[in-house]
Structures are given as structure tokens and as C-alpha cells.
PyMOL Python script that loads the backbone (N, CA, C, O; Angstrom):
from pymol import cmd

cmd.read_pdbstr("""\
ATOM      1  N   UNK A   1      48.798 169.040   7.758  1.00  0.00           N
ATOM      2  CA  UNK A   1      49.851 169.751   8.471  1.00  0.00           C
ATOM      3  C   UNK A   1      51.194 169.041   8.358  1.00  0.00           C
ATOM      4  O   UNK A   1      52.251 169.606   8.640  1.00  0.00           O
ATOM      5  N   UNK A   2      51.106 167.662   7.896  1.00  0.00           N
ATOM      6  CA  UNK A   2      51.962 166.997   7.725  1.00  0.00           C
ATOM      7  C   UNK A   2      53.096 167.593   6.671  1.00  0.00           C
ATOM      8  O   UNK A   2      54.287 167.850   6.842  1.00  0.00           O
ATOM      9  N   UNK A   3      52.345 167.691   5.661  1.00  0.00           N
ATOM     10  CA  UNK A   3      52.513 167.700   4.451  1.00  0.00           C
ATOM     11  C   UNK A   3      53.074 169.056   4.535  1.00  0.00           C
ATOM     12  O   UNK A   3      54.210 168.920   4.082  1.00  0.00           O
ATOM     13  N   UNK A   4      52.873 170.585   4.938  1.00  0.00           N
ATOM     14  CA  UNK A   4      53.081 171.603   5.312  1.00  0.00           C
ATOM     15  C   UNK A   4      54.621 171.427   5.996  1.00  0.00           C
ATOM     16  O   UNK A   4      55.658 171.951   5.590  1.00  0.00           O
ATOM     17  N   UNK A   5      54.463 170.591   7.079  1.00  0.00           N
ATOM     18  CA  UNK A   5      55.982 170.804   7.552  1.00  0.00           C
ATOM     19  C   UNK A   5      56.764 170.411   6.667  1.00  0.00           C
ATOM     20  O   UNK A   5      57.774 171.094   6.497  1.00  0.00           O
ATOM     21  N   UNK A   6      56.553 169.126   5.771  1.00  0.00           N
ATOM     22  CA  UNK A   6      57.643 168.638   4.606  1.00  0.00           C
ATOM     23  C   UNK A   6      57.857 169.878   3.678  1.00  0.00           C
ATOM     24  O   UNK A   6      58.874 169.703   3.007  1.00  0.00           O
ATOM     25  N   UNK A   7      57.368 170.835   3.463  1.00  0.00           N
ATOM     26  CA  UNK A   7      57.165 171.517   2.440  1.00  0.00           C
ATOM     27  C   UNK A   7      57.629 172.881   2.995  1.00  0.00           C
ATOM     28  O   UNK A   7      57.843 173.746   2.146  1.00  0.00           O
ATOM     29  N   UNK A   8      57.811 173.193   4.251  1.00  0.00           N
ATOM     30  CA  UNK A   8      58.377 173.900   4.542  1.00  0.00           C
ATOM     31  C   UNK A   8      59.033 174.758   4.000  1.00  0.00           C
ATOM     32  O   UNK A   8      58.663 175.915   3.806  1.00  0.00           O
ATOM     33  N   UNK A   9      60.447 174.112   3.592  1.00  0.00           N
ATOM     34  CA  UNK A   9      61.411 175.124   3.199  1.00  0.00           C
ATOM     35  C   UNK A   9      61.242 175.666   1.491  1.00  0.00           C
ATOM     36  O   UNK A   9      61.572 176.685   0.885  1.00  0.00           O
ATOM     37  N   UNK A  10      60.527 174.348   1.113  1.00  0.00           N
ATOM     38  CA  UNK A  10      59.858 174.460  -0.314  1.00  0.00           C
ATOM     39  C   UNK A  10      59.144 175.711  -0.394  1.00  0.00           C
ATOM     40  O   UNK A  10      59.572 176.527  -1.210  1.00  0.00           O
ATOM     41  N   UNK A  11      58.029 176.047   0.375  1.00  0.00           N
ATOM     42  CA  UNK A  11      57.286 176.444   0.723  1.00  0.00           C
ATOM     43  C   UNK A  11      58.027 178.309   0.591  1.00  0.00           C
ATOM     44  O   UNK A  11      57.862 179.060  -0.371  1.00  0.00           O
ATOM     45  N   UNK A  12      58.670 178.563   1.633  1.00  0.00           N
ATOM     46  CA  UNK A  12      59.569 179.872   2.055  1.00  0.00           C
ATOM     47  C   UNK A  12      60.497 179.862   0.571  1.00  0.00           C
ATOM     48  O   UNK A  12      60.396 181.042   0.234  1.00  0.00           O
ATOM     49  N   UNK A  13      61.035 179.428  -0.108  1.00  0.00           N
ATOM     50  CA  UNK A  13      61.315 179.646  -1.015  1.00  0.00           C
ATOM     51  C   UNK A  13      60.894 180.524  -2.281  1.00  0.00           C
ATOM     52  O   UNK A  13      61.284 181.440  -3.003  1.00  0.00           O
ATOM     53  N   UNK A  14      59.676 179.499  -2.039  1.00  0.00           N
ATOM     54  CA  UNK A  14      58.586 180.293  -3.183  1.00  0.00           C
ATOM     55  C   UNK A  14      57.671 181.197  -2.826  1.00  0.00           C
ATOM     56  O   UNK A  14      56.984 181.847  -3.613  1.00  0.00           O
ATOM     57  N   UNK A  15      57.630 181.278  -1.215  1.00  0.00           N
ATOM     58  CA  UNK A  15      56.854 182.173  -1.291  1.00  0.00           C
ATOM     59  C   UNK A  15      55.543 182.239  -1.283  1.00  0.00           C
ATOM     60  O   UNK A  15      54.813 183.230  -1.293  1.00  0.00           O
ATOM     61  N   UNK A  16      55.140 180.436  -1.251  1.00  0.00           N
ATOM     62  CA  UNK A  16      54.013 180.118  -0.867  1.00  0.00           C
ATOM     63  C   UNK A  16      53.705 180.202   0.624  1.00  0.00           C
ATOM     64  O   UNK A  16      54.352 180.513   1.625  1.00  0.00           O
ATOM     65  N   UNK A  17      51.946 179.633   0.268  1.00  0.00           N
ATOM     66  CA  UNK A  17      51.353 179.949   1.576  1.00  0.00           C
ATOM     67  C   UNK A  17      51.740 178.272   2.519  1.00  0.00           C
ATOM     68  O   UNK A  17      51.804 177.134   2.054  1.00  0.00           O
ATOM     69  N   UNK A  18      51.932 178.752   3.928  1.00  0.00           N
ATOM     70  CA  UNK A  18      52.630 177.580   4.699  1.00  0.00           C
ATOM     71  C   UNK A  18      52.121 177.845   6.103  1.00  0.00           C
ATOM     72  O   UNK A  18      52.530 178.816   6.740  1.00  0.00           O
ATOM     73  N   UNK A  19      51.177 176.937   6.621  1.00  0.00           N
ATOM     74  CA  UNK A  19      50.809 177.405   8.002  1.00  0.00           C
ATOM     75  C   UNK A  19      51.541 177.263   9.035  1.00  0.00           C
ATOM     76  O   UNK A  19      51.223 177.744  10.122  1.00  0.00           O
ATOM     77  N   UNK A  20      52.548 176.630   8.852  1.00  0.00           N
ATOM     78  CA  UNK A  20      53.812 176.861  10.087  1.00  0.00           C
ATOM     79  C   UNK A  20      54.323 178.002   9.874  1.00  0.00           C
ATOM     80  O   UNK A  20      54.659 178.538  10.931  1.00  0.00           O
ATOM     81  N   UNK A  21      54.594 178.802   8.676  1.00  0.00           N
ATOM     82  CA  UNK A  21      55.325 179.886   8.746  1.00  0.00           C
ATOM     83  C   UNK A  21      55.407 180.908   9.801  1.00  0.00           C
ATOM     84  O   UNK A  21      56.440 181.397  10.260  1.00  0.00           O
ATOM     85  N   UNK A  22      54.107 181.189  10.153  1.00  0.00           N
ATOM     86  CA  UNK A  22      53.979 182.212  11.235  1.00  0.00           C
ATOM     87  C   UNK A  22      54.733 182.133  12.993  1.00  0.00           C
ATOM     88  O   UNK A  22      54.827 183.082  13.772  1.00  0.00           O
ATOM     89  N   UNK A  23      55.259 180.450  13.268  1.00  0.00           N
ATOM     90  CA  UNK A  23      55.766 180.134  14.083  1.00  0.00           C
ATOM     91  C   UNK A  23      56.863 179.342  14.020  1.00  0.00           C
ATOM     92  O   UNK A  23      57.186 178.686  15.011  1.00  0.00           O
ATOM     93  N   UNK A  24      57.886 179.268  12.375  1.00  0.00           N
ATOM     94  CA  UNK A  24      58.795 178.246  12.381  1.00  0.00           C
ATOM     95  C   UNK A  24      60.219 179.140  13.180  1.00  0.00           C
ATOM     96  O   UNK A  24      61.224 178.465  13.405  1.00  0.00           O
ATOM     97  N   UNK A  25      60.222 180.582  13.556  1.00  0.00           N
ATOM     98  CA  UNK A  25      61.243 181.008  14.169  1.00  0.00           C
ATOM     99  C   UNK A  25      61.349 180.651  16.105  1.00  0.00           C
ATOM    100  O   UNK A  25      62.148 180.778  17.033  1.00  0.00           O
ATOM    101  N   UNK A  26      60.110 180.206  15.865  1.00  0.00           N
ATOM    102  CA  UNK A  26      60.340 179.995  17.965  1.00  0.00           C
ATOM    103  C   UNK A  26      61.023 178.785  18.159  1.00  0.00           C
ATOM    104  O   UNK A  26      61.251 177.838  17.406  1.00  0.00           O
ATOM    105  N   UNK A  27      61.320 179.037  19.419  1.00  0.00           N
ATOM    106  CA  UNK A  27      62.453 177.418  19.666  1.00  0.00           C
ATOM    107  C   UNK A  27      61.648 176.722  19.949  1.00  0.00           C
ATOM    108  O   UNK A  27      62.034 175.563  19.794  1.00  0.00           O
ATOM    109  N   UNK A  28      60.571 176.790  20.340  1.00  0.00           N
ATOM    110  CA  UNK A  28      59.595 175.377  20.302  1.00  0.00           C
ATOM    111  C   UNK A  28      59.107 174.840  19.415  1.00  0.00           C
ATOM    112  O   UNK A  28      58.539 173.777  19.665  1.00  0.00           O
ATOM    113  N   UNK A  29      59.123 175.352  17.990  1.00  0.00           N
ATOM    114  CA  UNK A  29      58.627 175.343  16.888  1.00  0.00           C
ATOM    115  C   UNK A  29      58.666 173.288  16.563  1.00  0.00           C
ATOM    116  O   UNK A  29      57.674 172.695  16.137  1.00  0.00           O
ATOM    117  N   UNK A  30      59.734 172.721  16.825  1.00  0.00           N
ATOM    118  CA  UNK A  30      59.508 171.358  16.887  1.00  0.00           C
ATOM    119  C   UNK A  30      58.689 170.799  17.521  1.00  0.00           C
ATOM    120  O   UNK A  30      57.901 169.980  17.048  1.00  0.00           O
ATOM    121  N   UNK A  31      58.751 171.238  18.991  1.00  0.00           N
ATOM    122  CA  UNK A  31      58.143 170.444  20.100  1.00  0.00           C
ATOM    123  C   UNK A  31      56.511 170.688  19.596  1.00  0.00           C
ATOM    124  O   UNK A  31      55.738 169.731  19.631  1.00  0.00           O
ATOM    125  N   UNK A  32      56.027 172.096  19.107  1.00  0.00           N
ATOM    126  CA  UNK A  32      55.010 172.149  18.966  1.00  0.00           C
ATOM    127  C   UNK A  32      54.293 171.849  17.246  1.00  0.00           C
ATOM    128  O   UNK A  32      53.102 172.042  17.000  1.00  0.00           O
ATOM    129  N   UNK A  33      55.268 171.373  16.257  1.00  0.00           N
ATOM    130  CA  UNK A  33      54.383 170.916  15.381  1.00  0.00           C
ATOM    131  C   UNK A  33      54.386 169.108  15.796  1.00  0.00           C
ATOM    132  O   UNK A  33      53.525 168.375  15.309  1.00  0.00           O
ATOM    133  N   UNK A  34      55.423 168.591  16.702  1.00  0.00           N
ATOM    134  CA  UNK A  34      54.849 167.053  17.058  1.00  0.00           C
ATOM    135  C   UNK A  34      53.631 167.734  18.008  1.00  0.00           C
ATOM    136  O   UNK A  34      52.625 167.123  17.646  1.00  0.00           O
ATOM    137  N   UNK A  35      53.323 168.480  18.808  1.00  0.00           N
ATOM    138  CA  UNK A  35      52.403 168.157  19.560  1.00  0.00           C
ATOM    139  C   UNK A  35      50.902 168.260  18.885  1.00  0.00           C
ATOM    140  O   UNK A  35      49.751 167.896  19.127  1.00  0.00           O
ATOM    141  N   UNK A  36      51.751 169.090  17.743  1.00  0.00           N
ATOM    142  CA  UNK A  36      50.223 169.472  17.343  1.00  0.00           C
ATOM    143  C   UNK A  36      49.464 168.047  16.257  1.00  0.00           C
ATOM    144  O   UNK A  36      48.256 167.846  16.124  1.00  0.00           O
ATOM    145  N   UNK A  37      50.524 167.288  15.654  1.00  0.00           N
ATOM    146  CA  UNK A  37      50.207 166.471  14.713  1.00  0.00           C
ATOM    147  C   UNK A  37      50.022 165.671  15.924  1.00  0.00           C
ATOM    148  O   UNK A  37      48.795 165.570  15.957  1.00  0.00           O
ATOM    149  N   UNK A  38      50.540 164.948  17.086  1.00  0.00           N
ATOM    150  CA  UNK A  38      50.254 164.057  18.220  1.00  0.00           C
ATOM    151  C   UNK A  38      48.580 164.420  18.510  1.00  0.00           C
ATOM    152  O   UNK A  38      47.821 163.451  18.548  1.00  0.00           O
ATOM    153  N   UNK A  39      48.130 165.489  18.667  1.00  0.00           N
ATOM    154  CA  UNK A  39      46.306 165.763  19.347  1.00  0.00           C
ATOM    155  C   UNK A  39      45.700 165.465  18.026  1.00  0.00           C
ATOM    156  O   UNK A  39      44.810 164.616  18.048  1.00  0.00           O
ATOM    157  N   UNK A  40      45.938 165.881  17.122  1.00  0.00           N
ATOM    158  CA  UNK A  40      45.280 165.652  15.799  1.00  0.00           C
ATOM    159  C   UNK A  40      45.384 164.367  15.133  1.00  0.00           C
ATOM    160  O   UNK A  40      44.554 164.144  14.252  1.00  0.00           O
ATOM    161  N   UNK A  41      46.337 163.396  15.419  1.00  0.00           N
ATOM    162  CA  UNK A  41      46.129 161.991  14.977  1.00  0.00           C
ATOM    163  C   UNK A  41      45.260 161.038  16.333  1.00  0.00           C
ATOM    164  O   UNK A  41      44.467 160.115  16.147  1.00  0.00           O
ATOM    165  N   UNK A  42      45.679 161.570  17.597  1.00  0.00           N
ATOM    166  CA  UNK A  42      44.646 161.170  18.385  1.00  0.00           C
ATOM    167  C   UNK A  42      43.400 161.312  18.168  1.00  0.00           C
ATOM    168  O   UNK A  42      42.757 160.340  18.565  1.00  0.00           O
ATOM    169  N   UNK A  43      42.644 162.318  17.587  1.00  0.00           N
ATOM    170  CA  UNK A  43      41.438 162.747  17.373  1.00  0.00           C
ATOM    171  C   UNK A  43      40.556 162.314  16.247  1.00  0.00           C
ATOM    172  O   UNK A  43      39.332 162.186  16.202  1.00  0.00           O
ATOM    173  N   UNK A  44      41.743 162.066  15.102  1.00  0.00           N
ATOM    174  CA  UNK A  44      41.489 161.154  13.808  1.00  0.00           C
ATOM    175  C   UNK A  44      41.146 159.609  14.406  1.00  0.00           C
ATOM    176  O   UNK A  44      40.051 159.048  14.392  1.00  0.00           O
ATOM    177  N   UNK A  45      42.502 159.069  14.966  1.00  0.00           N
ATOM    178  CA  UNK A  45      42.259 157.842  16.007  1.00  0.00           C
ATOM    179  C   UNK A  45      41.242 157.278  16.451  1.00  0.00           C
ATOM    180  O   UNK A  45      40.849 156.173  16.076  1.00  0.00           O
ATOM    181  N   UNK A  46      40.718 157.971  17.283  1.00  0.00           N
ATOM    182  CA  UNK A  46      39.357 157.949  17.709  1.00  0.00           C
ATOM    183  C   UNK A  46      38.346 158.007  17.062  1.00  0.00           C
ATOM    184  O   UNK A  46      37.404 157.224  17.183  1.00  0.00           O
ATOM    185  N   UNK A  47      38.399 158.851  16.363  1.00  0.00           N
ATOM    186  CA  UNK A  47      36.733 158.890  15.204  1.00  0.00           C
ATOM    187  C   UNK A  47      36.952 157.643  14.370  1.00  0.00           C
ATOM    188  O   UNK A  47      36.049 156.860  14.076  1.00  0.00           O
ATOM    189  N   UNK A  48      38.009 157.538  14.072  1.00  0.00           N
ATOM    190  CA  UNK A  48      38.023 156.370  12.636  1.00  0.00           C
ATOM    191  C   UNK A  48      37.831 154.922  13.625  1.00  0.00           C
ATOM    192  O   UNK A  48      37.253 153.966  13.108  1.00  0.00           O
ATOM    193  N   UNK A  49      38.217 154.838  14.710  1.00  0.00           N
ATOM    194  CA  UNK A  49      37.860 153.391  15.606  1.00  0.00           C
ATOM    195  C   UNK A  49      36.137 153.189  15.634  1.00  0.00           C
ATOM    196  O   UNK A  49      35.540 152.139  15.395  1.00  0.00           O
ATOM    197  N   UNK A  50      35.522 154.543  16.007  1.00  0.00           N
ATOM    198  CA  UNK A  50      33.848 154.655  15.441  1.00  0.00           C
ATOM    199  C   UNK A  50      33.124 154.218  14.166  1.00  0.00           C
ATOM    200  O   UNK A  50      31.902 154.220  14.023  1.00  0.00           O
ATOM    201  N   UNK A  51      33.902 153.895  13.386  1.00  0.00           N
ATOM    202  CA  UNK A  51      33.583 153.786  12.221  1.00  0.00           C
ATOM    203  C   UNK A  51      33.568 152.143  12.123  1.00  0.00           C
ATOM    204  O   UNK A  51      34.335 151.313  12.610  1.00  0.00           O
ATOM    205  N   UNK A  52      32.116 151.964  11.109  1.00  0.00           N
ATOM    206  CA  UNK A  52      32.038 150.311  11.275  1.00  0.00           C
ATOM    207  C   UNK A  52      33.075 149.760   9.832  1.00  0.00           C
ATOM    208  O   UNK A  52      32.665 148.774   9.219  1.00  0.00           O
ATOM    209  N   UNK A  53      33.887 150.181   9.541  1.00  0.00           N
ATOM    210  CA  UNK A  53      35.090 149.873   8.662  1.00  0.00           C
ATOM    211  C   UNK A  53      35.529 148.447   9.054  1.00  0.00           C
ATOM    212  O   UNK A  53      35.874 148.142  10.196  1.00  0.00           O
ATOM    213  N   UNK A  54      35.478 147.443   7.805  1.00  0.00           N
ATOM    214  CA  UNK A  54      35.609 146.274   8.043  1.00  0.00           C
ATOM    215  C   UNK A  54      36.983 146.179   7.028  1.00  0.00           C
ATOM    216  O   UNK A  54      38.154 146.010   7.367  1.00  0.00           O
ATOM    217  N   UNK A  55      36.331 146.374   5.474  1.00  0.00           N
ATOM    218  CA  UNK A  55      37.500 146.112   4.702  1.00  0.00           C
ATOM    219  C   UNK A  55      39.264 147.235   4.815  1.00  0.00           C
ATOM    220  O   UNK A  55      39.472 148.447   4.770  1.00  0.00           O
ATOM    221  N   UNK A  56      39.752 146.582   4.899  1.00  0.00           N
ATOM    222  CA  UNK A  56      40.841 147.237   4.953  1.00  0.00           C
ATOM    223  C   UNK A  56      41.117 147.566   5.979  1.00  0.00           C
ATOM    224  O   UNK A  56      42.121 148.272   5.884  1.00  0.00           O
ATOM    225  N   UNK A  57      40.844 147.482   6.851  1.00  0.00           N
ATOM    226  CA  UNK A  57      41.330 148.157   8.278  1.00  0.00           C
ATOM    227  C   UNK A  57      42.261 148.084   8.620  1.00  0.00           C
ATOM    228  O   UNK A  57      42.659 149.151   9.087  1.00  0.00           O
ATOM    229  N   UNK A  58      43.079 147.153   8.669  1.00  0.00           N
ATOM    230  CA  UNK A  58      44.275 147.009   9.160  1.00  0.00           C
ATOM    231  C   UNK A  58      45.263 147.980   8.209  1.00  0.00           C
ATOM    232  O   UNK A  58      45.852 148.967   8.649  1.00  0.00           O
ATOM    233  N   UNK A  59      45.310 147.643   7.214  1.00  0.00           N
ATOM    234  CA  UNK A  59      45.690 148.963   6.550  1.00  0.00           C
ATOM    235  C   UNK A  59      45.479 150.174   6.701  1.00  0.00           C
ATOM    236  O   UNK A  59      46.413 150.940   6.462  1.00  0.00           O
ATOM    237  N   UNK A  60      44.193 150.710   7.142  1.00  0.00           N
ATOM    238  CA  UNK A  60      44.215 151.877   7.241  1.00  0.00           C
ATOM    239  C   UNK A  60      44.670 152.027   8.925  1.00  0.00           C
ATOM    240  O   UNK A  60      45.136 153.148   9.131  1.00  0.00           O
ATOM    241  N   UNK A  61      44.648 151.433   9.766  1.00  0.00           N
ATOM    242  CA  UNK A  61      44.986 151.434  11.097  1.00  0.00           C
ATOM    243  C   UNK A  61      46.754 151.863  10.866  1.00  0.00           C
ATOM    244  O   UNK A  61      47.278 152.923  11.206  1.00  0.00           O
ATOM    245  N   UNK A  62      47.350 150.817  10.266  1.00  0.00           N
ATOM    246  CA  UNK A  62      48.880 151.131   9.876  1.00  0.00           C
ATOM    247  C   UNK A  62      49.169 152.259   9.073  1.00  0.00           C
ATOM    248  O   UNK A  62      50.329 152.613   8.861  1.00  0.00           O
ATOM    249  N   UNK A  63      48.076 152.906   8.566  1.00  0.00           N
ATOM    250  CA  UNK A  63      48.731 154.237   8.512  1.00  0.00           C
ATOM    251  C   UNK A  63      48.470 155.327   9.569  1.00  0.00           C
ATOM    252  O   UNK A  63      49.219 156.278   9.791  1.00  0.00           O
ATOM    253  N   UNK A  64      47.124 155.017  10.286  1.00  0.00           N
ATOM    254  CA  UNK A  64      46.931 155.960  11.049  1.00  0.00           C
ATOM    255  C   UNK A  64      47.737 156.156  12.288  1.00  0.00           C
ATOM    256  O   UNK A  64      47.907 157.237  12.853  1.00  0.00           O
ATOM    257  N   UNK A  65      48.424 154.499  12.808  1.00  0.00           N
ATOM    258  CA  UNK A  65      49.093 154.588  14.236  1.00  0.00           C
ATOM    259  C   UNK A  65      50.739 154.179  13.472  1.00  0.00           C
ATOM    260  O   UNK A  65      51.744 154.110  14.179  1.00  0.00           O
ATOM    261  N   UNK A  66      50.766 154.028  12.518  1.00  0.00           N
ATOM    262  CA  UNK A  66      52.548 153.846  12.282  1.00  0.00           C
ATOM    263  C   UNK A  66      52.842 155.031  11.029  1.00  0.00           C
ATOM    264  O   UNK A  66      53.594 155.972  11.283  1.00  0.00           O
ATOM    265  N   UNK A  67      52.297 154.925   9.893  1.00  0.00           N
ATOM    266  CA  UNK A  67      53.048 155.944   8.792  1.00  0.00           C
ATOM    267  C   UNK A  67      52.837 156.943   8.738  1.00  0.00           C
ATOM    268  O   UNK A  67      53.802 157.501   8.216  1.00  0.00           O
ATOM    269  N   UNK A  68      51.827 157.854   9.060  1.00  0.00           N
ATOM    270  CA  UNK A  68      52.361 158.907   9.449  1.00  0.00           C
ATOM    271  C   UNK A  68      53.433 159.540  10.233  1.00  0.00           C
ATOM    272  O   UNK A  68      54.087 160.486   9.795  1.00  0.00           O
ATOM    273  N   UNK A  69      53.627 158.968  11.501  1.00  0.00           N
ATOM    274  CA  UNK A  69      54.923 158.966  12.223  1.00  0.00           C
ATOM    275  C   UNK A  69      56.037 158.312  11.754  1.00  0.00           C
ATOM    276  O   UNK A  69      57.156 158.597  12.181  1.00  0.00           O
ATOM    277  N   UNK A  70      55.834 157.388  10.843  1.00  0.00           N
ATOM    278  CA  UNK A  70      57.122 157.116   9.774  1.00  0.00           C
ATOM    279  C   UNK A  70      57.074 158.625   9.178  1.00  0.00           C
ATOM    280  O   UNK A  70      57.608 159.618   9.672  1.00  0.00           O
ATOM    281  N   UNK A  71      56.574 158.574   8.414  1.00  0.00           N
ATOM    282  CA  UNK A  71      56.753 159.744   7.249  1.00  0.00           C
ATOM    283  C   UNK A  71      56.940 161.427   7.976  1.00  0.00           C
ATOM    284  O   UNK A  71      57.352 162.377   7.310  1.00  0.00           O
ATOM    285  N   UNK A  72      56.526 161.531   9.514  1.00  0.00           N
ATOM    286  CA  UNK A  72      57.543 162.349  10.373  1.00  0.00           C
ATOM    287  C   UNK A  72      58.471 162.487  10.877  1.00  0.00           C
ATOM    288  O   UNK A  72      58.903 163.558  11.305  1.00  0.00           O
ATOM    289  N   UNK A  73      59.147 161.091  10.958  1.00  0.00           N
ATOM    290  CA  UNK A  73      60.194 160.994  11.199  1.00  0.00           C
ATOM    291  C   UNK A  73      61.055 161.449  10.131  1.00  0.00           C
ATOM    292  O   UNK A  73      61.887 162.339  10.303  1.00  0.00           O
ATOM    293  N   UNK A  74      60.842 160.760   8.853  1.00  0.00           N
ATOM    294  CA  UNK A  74      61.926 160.974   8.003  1.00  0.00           C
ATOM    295  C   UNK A  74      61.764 162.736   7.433  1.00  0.00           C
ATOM    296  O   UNK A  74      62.625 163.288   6.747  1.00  0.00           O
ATOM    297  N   UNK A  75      60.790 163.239   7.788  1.00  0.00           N
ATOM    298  CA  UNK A  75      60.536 164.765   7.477  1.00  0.00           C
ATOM    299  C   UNK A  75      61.474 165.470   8.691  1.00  0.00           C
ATOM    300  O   UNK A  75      62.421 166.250   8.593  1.00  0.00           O
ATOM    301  N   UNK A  76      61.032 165.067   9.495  1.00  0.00           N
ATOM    302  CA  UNK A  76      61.872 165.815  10.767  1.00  0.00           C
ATOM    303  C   UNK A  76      63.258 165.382  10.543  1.00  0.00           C
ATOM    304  O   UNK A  76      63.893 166.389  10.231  1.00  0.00           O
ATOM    305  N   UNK A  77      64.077 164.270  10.558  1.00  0.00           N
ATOM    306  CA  UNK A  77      65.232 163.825  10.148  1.00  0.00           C
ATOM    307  C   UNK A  77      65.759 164.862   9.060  1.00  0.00           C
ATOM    308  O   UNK A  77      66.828 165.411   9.328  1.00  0.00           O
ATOM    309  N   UNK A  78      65.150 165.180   7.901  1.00  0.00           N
ATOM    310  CA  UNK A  78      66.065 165.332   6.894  1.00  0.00           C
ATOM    311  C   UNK A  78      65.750 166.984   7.564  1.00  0.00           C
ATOM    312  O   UNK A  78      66.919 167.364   7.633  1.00  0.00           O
ATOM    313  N   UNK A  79      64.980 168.075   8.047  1.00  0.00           N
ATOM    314  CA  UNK A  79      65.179 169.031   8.233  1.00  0.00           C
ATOM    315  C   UNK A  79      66.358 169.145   9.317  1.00  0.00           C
ATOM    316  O   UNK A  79      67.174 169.990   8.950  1.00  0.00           O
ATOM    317  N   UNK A  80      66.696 168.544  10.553  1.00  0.00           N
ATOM    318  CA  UNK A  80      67.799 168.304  10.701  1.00  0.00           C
ATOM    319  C   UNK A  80      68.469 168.459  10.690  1.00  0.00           C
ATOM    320  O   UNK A  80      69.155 169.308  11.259  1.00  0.00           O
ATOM    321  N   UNK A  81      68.802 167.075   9.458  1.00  0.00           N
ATOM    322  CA  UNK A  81      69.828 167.544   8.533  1.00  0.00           C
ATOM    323  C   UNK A  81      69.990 168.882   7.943  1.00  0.00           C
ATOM    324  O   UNK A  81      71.120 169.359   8.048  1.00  0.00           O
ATOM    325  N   UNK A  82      69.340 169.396   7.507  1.00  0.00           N
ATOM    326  CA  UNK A  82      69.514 170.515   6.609  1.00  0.00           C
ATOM    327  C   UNK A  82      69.511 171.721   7.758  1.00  0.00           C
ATOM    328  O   UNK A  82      69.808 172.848   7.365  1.00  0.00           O
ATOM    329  N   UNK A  83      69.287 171.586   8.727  1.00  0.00           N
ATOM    330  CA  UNK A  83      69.843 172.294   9.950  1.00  0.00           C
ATOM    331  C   UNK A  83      70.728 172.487   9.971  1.00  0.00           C
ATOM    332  O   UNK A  83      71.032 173.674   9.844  1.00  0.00           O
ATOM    333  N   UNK A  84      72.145 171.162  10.199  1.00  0.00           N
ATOM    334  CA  UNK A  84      72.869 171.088  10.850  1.00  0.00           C
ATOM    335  C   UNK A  84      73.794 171.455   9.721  1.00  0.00           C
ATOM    336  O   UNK A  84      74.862 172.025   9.943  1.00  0.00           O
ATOM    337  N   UNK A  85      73.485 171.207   8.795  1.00  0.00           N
ATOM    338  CA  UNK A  85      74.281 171.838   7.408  1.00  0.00           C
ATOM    339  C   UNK A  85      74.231 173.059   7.726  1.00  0.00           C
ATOM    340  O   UNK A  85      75.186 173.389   8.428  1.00  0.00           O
ATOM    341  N   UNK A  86      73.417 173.975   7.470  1.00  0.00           N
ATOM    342  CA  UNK A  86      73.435 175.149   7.784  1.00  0.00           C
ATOM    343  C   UNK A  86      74.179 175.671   8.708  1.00  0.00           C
ATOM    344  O   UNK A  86      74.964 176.579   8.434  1.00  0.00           O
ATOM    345  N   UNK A  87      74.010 175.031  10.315  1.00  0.00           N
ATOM    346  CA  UNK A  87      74.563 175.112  11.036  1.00  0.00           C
ATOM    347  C   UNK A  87      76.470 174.713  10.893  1.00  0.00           C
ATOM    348  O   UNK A  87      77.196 174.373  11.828  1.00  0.00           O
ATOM    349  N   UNK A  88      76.669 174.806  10.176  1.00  0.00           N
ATOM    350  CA  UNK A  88      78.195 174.138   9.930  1.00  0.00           C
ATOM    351  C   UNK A  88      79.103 172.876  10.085  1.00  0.00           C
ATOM    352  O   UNK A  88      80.285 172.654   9.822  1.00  0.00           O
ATOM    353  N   UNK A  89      77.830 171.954  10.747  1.00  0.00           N
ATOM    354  CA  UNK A  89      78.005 170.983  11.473  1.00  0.00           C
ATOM    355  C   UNK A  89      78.533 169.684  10.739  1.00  0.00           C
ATOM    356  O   UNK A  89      78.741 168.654  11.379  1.00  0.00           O
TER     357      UNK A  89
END
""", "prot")
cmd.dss("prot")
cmd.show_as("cartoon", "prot")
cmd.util.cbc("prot")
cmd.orient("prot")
């Protein structure tokens, strides 16, 4: 879903298939793709702490509790941007 919101506008362009599409016109449309990637990395979170994963962990921990939310940030940032462009701003 991550990957979906980056792809977004990519996405409406071409005319591909995009599972935000059906809700990127509501004004909550932000609040609710963080909430939705927030329950769904919690849920990943949790199962993968179950797991007797020795090698690498810390690595995979730093992506599960920091880069993804890096890599939303800078997705959400640059749409934004390309908002506020639009917007005249």
C-alpha cells in the first residue's frame, strides 16, 4: 500500500489499477492512508517479533519501525509538494 500511494499519480495517469483511487478525492484521504499503513505495520510488528529470527534482525527491525516511515515521509512530502504546485502556492 506503500508503494500504491507513491505511485499514485503515476498510477491515474496511466490508467492503471491503484487501490487508493477509489478514495484519493475525500479530505481524509491522508489521515486515512497513514492510518491505514500505521494498523498494518503494527500487525506486521507483531508477527515478525514472533518469529525466532536471529540473523539480521536488527536490520530487518530498522526497516520495519524506521524505513518505511522514512520512505512515507518522503512520499507524502513530495505529494505535497506537487499539491501545493498545483495549488499555486
Amino acid at each position: 500500500l506503500l508503494d500504491a500511494f507513491e505511485d499514485l499519480d503515476k498510477d491515474l495517469k496511466k490508467k492503471d489499477y491503484n487501490p487508493w483511487k477509489p478514495i484519493m478525492d475525500r479530505k481524509d484521504f491522508d489521515a486515512t492512508v497513514e492510518n491505514t499503513l500505521t494498523m498494518m505495520m503494527a500487525d506486521c510488528a507483531k508477527e515478525f517479533e514472533k518469529l525466532p529470527i536471529v540473523q539480521d534482525v536488527e536490520i530487518l527491525r530498522n526497516i520495519l519501525y524506521s524505513g518505511v516511515w522514512t520512505k512515507y515521509a518522503l512520499a507524502r512530502k513530495k505529494r505535497d509538494e506537487k499539491k501545493g504546485e498545483s495549488d499555486g502556492r
